[in-house]
VEXTORTOR-666578 format. One record per residue (C-alpha): residue number from 0; x, y, z. Coordinates in steps of 0.1 Angstrom, whole numbers, padded with zeros to 4 digits, m for minus. Each point is the difference from the previous one (the first is absolute). Layout:
N
+-----+-------+-------+-------+
! pos !     x !     y !     z !
+-----+-------+-------+-------+
! NUM !     X !     Y !     Z !
...
+-----+-------+-------+-------+
This chain:
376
+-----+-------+-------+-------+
! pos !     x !     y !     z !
+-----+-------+-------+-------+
!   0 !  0423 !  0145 ! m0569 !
!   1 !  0001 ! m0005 ! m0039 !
!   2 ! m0003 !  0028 ! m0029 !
!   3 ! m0037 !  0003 ! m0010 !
!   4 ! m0011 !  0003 ! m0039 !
!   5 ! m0030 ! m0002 ! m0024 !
!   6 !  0003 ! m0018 ! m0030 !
!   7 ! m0030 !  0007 ! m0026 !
!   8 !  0001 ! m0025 ! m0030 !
!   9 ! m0024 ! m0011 ! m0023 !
!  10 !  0001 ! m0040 ! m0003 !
!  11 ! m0033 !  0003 ! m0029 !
!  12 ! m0012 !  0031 ! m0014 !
!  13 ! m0032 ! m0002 !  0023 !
!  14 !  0020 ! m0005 !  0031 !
!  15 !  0024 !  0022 !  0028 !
!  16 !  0025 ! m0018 !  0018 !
!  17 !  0004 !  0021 !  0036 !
!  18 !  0032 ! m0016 !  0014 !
!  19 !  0009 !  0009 !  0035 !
!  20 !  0035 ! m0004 !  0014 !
!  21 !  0012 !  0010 !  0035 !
!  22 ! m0010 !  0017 !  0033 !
!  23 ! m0034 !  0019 ! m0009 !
!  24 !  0004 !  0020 !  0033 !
!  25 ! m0004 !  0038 !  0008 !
!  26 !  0029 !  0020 ! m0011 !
!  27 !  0012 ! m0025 ! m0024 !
!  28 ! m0023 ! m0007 ! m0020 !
!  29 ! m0005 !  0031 ! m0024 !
!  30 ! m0016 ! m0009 ! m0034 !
!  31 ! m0021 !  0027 ! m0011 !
!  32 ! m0033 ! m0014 ! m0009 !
!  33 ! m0009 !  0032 ! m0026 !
!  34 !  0029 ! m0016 ! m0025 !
!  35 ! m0014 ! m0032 !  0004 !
!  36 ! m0030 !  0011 ! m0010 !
!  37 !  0001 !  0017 ! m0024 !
!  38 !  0026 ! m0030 ! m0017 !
!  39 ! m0033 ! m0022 !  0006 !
!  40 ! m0025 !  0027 ! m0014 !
!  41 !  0020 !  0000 ! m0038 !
!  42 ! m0009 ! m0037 !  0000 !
!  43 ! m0036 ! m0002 ! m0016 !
!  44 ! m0002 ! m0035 ! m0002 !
!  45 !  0011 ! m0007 !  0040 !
!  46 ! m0030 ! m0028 !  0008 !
!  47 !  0025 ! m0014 !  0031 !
!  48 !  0024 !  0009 !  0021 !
!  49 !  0018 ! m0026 !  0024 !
!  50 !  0023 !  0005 !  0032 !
!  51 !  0032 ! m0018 !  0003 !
!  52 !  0013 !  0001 !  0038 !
!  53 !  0019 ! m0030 !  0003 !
!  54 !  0032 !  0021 !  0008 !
!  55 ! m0022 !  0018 !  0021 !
!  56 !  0017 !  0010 !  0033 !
!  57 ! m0010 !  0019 !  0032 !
!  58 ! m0034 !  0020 ! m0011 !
!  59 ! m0020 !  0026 !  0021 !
!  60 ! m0029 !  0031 ! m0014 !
!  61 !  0025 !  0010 ! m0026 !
!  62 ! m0012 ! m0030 ! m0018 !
!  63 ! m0033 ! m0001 !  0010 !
!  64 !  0003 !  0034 ! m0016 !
!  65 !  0008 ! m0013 ! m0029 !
!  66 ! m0025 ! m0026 ! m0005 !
!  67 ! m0029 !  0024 !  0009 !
!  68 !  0009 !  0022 ! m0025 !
!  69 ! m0001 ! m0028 ! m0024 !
!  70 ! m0030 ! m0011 !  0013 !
!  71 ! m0017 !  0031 ! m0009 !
!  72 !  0013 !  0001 ! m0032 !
!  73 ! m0008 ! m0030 ! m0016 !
!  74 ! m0036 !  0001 !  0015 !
!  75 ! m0001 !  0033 ! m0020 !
!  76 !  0011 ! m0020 ! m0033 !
!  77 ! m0017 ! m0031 !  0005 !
!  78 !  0035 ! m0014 !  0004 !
!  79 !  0005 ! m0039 !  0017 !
!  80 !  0025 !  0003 !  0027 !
!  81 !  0017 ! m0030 !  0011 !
!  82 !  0016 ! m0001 !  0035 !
!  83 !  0001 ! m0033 !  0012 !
!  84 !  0036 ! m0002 ! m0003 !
!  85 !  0003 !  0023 !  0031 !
!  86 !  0001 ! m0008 !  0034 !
!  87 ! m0031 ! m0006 !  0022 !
!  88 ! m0002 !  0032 !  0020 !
!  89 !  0005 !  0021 ! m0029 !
!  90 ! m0030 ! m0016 ! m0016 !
!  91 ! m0021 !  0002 !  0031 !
!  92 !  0004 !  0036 !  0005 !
!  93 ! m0001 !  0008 ! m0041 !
!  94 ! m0036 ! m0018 !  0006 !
!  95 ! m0013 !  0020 !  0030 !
!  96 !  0009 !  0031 ! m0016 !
!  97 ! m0019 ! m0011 ! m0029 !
!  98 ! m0029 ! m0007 !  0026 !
!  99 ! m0004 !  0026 !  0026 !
! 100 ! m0013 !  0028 ! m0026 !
! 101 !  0014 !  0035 !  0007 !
! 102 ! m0016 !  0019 !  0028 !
! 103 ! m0016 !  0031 ! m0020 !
! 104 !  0020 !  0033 !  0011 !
! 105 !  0032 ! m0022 !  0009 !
! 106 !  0016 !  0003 ! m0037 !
! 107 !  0040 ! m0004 !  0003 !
! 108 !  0004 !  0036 ! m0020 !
! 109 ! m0015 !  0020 !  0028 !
! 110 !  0033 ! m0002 !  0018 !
! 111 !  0017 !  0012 ! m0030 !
! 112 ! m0022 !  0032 ! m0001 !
! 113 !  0024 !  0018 !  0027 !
! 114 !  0027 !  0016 ! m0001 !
! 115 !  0021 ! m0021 !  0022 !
! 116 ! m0002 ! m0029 ! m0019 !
! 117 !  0007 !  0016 ! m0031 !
! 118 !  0029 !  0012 !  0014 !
! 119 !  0011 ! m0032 !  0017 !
! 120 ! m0009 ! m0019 ! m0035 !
! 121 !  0022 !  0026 ! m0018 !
! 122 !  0032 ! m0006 !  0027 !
! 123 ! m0002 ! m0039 ! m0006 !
! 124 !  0003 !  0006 ! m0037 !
! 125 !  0026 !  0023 !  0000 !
! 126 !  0020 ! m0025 !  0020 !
! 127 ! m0011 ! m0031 ! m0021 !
! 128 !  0014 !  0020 ! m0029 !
! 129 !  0029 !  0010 !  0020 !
! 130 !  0004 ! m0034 !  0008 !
! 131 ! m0005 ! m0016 ! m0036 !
! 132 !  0028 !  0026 ! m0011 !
! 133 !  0024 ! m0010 !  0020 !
! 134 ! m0002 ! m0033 ! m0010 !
! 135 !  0002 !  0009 ! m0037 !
! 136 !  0033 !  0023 !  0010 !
! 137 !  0017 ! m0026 !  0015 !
! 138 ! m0009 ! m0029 ! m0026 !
! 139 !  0013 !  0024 ! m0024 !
! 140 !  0030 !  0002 !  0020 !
! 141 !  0008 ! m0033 !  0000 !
! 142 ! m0008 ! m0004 ! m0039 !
! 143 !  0025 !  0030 ! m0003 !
! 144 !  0029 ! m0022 !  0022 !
! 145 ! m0008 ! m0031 ! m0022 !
! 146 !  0006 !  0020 ! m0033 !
! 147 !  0032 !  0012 !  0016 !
! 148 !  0014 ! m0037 !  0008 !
! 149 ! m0014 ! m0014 ! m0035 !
! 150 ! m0030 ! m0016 !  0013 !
! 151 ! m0025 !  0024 ! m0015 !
! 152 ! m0013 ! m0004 ! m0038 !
! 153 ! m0021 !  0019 ! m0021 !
! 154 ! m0004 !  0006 ! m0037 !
! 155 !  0027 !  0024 ! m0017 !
! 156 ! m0020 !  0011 ! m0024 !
! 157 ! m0026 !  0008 !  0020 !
! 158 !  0022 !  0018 !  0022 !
! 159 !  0011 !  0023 ! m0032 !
! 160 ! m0041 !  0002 ! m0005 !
! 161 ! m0005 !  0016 !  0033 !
! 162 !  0036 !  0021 ! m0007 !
! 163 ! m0017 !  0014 ! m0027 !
! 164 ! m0033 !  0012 !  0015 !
! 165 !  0009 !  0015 !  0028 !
! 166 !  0031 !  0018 ! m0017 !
! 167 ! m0003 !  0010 ! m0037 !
! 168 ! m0035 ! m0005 ! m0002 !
! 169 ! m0008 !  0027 !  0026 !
! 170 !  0025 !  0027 ! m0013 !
! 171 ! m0025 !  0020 ! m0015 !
! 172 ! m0026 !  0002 !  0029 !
! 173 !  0030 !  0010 !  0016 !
! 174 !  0013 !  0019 ! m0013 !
! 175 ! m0033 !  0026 ! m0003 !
! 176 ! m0007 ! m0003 !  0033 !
! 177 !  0040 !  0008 !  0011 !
! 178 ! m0001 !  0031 ! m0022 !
! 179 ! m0036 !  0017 !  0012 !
! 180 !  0012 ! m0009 !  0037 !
! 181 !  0028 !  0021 ! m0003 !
! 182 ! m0019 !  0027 ! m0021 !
! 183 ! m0024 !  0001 !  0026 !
! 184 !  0021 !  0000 !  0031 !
! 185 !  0021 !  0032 ! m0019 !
! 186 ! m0032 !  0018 ! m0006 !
! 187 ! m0011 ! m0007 !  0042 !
! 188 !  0033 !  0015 !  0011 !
! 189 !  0001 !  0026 ! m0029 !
! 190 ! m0036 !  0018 !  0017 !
! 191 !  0020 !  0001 !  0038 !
! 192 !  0036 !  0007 ! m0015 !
! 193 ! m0011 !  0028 ! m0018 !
! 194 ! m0013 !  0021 !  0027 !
! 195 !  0042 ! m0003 !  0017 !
! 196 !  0010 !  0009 ! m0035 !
! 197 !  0020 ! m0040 !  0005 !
! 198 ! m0013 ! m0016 ! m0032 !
! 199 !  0036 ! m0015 ! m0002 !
! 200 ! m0012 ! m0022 !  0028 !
! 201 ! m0023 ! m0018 ! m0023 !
! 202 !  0029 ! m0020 ! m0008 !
! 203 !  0004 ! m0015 !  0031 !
! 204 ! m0031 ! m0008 !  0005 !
! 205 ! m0011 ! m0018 ! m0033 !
! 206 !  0038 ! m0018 !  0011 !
! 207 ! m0005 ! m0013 !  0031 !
! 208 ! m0041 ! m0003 ! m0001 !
! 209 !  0006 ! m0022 ! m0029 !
! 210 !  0035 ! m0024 !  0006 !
! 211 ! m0011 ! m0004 !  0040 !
! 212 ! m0040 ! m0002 !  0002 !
! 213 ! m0019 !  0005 ! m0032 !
! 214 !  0014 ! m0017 ! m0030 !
! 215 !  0003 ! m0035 !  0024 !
! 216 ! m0036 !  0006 !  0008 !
! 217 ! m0013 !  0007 ! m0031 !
! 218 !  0016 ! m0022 ! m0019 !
! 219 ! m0010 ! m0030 !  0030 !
! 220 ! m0036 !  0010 ! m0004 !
! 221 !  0000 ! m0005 ! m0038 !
! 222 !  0014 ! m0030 !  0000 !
! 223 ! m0022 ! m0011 !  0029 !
! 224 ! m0031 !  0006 ! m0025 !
! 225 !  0022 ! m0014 ! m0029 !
! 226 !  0019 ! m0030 !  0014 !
! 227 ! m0014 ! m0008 !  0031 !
! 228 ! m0036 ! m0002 ! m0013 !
! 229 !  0012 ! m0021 ! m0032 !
! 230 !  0017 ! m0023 !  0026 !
! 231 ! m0032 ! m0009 !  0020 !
! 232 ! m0016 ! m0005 ! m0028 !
! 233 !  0023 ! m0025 ! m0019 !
! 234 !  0002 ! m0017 !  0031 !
! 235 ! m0037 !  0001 !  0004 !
! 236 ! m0008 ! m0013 ! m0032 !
! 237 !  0024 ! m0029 !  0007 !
! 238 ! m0021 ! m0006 !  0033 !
! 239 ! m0033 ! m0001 ! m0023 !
! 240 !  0016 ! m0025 ! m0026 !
! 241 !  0015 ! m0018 !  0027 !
! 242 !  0032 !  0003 ! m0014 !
! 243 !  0015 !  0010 !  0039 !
! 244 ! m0019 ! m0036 !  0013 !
! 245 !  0022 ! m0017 ! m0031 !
! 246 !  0033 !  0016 !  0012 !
! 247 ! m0007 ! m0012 !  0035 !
! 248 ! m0008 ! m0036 ! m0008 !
! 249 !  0029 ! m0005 ! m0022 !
! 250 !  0022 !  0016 !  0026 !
! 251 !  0016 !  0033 ! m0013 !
! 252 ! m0001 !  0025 !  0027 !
! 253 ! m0026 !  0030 ! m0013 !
! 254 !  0023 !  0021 !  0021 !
! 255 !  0033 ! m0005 ! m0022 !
! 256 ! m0019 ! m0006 ! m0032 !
! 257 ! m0023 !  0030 !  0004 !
! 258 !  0002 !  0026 !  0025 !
! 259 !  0043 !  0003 ! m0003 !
! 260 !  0003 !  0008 ! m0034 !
! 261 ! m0027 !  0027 !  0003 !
! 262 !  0013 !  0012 !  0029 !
! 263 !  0040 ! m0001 ! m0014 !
! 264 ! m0008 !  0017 ! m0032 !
! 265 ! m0020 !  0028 !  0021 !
! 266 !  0026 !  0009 !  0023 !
! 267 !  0026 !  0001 ! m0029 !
! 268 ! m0018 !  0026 ! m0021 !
! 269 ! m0021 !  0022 !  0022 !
! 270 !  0033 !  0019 !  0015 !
! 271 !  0009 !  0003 ! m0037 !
! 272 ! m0034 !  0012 ! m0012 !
! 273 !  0003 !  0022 !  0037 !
! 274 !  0034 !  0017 ! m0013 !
! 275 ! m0017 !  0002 ! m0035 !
! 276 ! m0028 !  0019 !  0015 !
! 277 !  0022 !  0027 !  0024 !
! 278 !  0018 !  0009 ! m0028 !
! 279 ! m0028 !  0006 ! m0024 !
! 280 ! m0017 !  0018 !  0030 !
! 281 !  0029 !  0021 !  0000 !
! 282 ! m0004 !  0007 ! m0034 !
! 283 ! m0036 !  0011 !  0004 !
! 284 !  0010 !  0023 !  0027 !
! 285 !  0027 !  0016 ! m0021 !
! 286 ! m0028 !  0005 ! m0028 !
! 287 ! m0020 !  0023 !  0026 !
! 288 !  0032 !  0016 !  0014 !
! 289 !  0014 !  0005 ! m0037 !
! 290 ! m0033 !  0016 ! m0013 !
! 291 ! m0021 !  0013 !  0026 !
! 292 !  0024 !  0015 !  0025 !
! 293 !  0029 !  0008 ! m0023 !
! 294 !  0029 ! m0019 !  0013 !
! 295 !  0027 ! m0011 ! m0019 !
! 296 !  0004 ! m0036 ! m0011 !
! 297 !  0042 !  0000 !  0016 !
! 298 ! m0017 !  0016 !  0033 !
! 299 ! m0027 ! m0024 !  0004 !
! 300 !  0023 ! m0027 ! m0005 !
! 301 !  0024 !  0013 !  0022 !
! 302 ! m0020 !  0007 !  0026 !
! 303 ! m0016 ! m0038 !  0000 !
! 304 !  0034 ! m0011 !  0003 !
! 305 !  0007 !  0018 !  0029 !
! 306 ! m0031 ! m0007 !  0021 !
! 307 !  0005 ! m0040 ! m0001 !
! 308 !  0027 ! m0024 !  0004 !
! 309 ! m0002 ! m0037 ! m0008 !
! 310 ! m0012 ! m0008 !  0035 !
! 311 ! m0033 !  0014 ! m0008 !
! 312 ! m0002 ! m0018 ! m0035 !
! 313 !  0005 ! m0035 !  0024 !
! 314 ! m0027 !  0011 !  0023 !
! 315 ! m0025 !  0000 ! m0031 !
! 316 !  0018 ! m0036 ! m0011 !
! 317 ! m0008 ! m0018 !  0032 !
! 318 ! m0034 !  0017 !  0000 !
! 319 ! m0003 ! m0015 ! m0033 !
! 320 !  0014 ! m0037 !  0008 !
! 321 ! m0029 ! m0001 !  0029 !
! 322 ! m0024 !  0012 ! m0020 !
! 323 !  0008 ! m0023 ! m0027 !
! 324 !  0000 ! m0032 !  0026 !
! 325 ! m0035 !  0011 !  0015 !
! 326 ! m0013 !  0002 ! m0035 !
! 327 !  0009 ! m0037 ! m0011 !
! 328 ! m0009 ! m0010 !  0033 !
! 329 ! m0033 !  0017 !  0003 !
! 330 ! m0013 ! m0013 ! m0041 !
! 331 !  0017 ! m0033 !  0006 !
! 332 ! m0019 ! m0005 !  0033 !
! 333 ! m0031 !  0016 ! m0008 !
! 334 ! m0002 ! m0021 ! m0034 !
! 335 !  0006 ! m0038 !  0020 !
! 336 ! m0027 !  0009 !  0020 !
! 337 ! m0024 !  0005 ! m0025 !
! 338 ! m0029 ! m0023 ! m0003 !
! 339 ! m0009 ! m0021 ! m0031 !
! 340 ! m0023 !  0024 ! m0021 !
! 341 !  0000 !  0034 ! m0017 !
! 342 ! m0012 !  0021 !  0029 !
! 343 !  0027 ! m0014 !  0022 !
! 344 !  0030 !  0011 ! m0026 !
! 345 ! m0017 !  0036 ! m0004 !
! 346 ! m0002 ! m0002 !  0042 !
! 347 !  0034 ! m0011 ! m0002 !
! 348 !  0016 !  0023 ! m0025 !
! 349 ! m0020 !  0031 !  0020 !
! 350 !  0016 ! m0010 !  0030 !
! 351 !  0031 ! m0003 ! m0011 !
! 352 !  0002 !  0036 ! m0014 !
! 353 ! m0016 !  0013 !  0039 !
! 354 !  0023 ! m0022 !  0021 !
! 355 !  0033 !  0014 ! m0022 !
! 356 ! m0009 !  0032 ! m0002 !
! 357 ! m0011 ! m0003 !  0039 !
! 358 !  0036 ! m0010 !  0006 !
! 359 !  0024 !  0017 ! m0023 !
! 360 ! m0016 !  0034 !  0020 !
! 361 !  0006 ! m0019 !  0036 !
! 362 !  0035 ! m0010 ! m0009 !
! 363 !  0009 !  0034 ! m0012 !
! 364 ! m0012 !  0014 !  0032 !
! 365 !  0022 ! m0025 !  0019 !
! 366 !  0028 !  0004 ! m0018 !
! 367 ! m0003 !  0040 ! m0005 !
! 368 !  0003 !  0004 !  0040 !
! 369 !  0025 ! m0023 !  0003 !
! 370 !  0025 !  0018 ! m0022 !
! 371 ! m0008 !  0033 !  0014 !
! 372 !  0009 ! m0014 !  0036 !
! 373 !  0029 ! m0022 ! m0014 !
! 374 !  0012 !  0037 ! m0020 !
! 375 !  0002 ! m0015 ! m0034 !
+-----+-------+-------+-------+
């Protein structure tokens, strides 16, 4: 069995080229026909579109699929669709589709009106994407190993670029939101504290809320909006001007030229900008403490001392390496899967801030539990 693909190119302005490459079977075959589309839609002057299946291997309905959805579509347009290029049973059964009209009442969406098959649909997406991320992780991986050997390249100076970004260029955001995190979590604890008379304790909490749960988490959702969304949406601009299609054909791996940089200068300044935002939240909680409930600067300080120890401050820094890894990897992925016109890099970019956000909370679930059983 051979990888399948679909290669869209445009050989005149007027005309698609649909080339198909591999086993079209079920459960290999998983093009979503909704980006192709939509990449076709943004084409006003499409008069043709042409199939290419002389790599075609083994096929079955997930091709016929396929072809009947193109089918409808460029009837719909007044589109020319050229499949004699594909093999003889495929055209026979595209051409009885196209002649037995659909019995009235038999329309394919009344299955999707219960609850089961939404369900079911929603379970093979989740796995597709679970599947589709994996993939990414470990082709990241591997890019990571051949930068380690010296096999890897990218450009330094877009490398400092991306350095800059998602380090300096975020300090202010940053820092606001570190400061009012810690403000607020002092003024939660200050309303229960003060009924035990243990303001004191405010310390400790604004401490170890901040270095082991919320200034990681914070600071990964920002930059999740920030970065990660700017990410799928340089890298779904590129898709638009085809600039990702040019770096394929002249053979520069869009994983080392692209995604490892991003990723690299991510995962180098998000546990800064993390330590960056405990302490400021630390600060903010000291404001309230200071001014609202009359402790002393030295005690507050002293007290925050005593409630953590560096192992907690390393709990928030792998926290914050994670989060910074699933926030590359979510804009980086989101933004190559784009499609070829303006909707697709707003889909993308939206998806990209959902999917990170989705995971950075996942993660710090995961990892959460597994320090409190592992005692750290």
């Amino acid at each position: 069995m051979t990888e399948h693909s679909l290669k869209l190119s445009y050989p005149a302005t007027d005309t698609a080229l649909l080339s198909l490459k591999g086993d079209w079977t079920l459960g290999r075959a998983q093009i979503e026909w909704e980006s192709l589309r939509q990449e076709l839609e943004g084409r006003d002057d499409l008069r043709e579109i042409r199939l290419d299946s002389q790599a075609l291997g083994e096929w079955d309905s997930r091709l016929l699929t396929l072809l009947q959805n193109l089918s409808d579509f460029v009837a719909d347009r007044q589109i020319a669709l050229d499949i004699s290029t594909l093999p003889d049973g495929a055209r026979r059964l595209l051409k009885l589709a196209r002649a037995v009209p659909e019995r009235e009442g038999a329309s394919r969406r009344q299955g999707g009106d219960s609850i089961l098959h939404r369900l079911g649909a929603y379970a093979l997406n989740a796995w597709n994407e679970l599947l589709i991320f994996n993939t990414f992780v470990g082709e990241l991986a591997l890019s990571t190993g051949r930068l380690l050997v010296g096999r890897a390249s990218f450009r330094g100076i877009d490398f400092v670029r991306f350095l800059q970004s998602a380090g300096p260029d975020a300090l202010p955001i940053v820092s606001l939101i570190g400061v009012l995190v810690g403000a607020v979590l002092a003024f939660v604890g200050a309303v229960q504290l003060q009924m035990f008379g243990a303001e004191i304790y405010v310390a400790n909490l604004v401490g170890l809320g901040s270095v082991r749960e919320m200034g990681a988490m914070m600071t990964a959702i920002i930059m999740a909006g920030r970065t990660g969304s700017a990410y799928a949406a340089q890298l779904g601009t590129m898709q638009v001007n085809d600039e990702i299609d040019a770096l394929k054909t002249f053979g520069i791996s869009v994983m080392d030229f692209l995604v490892l940089p991003r990723t690299l200068a991510l995962v180098l300044m998000l546990p800064l900008l993390t330590i960056w935002a405990d302490v400021l939240a630390i600060i903010g909680g000291m404001l309230v403490g200071v001014l609202v409930l009359d402790i002393t600067f030295l005690e507050y300080l002293i007290q925050t001392q005593e409630s953590m120890d560096l192992g907690d401050v390393a709990v928030g820094l792998v926290k914050s390496l994670i989060f910074a890894v699933v926030i590359a990897m979510a804009g980086c992925l989101r933004g190559l899967q784009s499609g070829k016109n303006s909707s697709a890099v707003g889909n993308a970019t939206t998806s990209a801030t959902v999917t990170a956000i989705l995971l950075i909370v996942v993660w710090d679930a995961i990892t959460t539990i597994l320090f409190n059983q592992l005692g750290i």
